[in-house]
N, C-alpha and C positions, 0 to 999 in steps of 0.2 A: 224666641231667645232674645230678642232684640226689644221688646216688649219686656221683660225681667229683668236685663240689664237695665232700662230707663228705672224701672221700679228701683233696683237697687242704687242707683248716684241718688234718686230720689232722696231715700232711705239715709246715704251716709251725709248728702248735703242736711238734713232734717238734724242729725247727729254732730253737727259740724265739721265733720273729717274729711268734705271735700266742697270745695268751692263750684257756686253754679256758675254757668256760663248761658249766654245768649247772643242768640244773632239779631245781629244791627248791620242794616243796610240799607246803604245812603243810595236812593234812586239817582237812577241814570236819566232820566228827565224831570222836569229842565234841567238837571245837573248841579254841582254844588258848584260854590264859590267860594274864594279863600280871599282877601279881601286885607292886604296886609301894609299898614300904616309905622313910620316908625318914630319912635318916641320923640319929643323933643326935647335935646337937652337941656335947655334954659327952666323946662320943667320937672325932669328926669326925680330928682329926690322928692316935689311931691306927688310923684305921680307911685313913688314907692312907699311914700307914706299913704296915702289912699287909697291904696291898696290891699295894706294891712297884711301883708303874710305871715307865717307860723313862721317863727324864728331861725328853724331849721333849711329853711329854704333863702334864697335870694335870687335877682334878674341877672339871668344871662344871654348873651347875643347869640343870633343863630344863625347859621344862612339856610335863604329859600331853594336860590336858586344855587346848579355848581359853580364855584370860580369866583361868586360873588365874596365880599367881604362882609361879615357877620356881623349885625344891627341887634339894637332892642325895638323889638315888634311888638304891637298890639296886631291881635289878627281878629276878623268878623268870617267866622265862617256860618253860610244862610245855605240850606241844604232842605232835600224830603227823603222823610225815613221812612221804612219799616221796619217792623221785628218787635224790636225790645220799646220802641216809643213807635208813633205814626205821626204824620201832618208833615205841616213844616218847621222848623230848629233853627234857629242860630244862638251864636255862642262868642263872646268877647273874651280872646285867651291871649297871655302873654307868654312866658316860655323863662324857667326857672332850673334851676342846680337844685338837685335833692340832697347832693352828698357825692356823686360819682362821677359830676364835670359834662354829663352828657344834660343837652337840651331837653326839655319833657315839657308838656302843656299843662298849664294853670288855667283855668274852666275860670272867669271872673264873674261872669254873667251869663246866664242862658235864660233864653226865652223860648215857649215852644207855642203854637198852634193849639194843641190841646195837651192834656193835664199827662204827667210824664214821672218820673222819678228821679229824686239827683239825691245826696248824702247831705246837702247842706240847707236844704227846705223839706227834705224828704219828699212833698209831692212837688216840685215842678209848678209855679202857677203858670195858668194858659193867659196866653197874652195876644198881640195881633204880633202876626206873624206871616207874609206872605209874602210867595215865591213861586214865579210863575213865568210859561215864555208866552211873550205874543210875535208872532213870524219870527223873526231876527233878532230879538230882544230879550232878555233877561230882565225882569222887573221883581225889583224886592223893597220890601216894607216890612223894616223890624221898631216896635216899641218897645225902649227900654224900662228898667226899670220905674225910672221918675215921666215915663210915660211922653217923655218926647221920643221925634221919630229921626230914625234914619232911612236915606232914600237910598237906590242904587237905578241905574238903567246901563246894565252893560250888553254891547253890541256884541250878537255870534256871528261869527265868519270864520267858513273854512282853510280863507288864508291868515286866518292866527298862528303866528308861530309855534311848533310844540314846545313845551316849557320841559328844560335838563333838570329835574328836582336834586336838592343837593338829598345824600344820605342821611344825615341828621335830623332835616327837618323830617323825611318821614317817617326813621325810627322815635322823634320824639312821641310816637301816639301809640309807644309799648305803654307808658303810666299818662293816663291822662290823669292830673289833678286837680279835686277842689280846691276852694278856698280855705277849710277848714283842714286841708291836709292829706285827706282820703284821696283815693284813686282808683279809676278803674283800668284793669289788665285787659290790653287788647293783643287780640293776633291777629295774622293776617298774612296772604299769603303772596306772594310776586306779583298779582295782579297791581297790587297798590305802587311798588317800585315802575312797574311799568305800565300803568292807568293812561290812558291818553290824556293830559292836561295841558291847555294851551293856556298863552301869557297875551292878555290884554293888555292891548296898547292905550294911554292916555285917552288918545282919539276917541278911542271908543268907552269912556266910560263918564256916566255923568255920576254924581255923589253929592249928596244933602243929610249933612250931619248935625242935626240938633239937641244930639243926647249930652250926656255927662262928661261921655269919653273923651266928645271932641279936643277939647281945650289939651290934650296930655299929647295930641298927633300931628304930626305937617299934613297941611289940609289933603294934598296929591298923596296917593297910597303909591307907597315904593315899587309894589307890582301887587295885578288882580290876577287869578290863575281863574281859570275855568276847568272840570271833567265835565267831559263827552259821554263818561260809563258809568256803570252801577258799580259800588265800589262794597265790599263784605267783608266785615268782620264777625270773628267772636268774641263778646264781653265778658270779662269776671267783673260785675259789679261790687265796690268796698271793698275791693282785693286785699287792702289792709288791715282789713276790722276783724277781727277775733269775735 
């Protein structure tokens, strides 16, 4: 039964009358990182011209944490997946108004480990990407597009604070959006509301930023978050496209 049920979504996805889905899941080791810097205003309007969004859209502040007061982010989230892509990922996203005043991600850049699928390259190039713990350490190495690197070495410790996530920011990742406008439909289910993620303290974090982005961020990120767990979604890739 279950077997001709898969046949038939098959069947009406091939037809267009229902959208596929897949699972995407962000491994629990080494865990992800969220990696959130915030704009600087003396650069703020070029940093929305080089950015270049759909008209339809604009930058909106968010909060991370509860209680905090809401900033314009640039965020580097460096992560290992399976499912729908594998390796390691990260993604340089800022956080935009579609039309309904709520926060949602804007995808600016991704880079992945090996060859992936995105709406706005169609394949994904595979680039250096690596994400890895040695004992107590988180070590990450993303190259960006122009091929400079950014460094991370953030320290684990179980006396890291657990971090309050504000509501907002984790509903922002119902529409993740490209560049070009498209977006993919996420679900997901209370595990994410309540994910163990704790908040890196300064001390513990070293950062070597040589890409493009740097010049748009205060060099110290407002707050690093860590997960401890494997975190699962379901994706409707191009949720939007007809």
């Amino acid at each position: 039964m279950y077997a001709q049920l898969s046949m038939l979504d098959g069947v009406m996805i091939l037809l267009g009358r229902k959208d596929p889905t897949l699972t995407f899941t962000i491994l629990g080791e080494p865990g992800s990182v969220y990696i959130n810097f915030e704009i600087k205003r003396s650069v703020f309007d070029e940093f929305v011209n080089y950015i270049d969004l759909p008209s339809e859209f604009e930058l909106i502040p968010v909060r991370v944490l509860a209680g905090e007061e809401p900033a314009y982010l640039l965020t580097l989230n460096i992560y290992n997946v399976s499912g729908l892509a594998s390796g390691s990922r990260a993604e340089w996203s800022t956080y935009v108004d579609d039309g309904d005043g709520r926060p949602r991600y804007m995808i600016l850049e991704a880079r992945s480990s090996s060859g992936s699928m995105d709406p706005v390259h169609i394949v994904t190039p595979s680039g250096r990407v690596d994400h890895m713990r040695n004992r107590d350490t988180l070590l990450s190495t993303v190259a960006s597009g122009d091929g400079k690197l950014f460094r991370s070495e953030i320290r684990v410790s179980a006396k890291q604070a657990a971090a309050e996530l504000a509501t907002e920011w984790v509903a922002a990742n119902d529409r993740i959006y490209w560049r070009n406008g498209v977006f993919d439909r996420a679900w997901y289910d209370g595990k994410l509301f309540d994910a163990s993620a704790r908040r890196v303290s300064g001390r513990d974090v070293q950062i070597e930023d040589e890409t493009h982005w740097s010049r748009f961020v205060k060099r110290s990120p407002r707050h690093v978050l860590r997960y401890q767990d494997a975190l699962e979604m379901v994706l409707s890739p191009w949720a939007n496209v007809d």
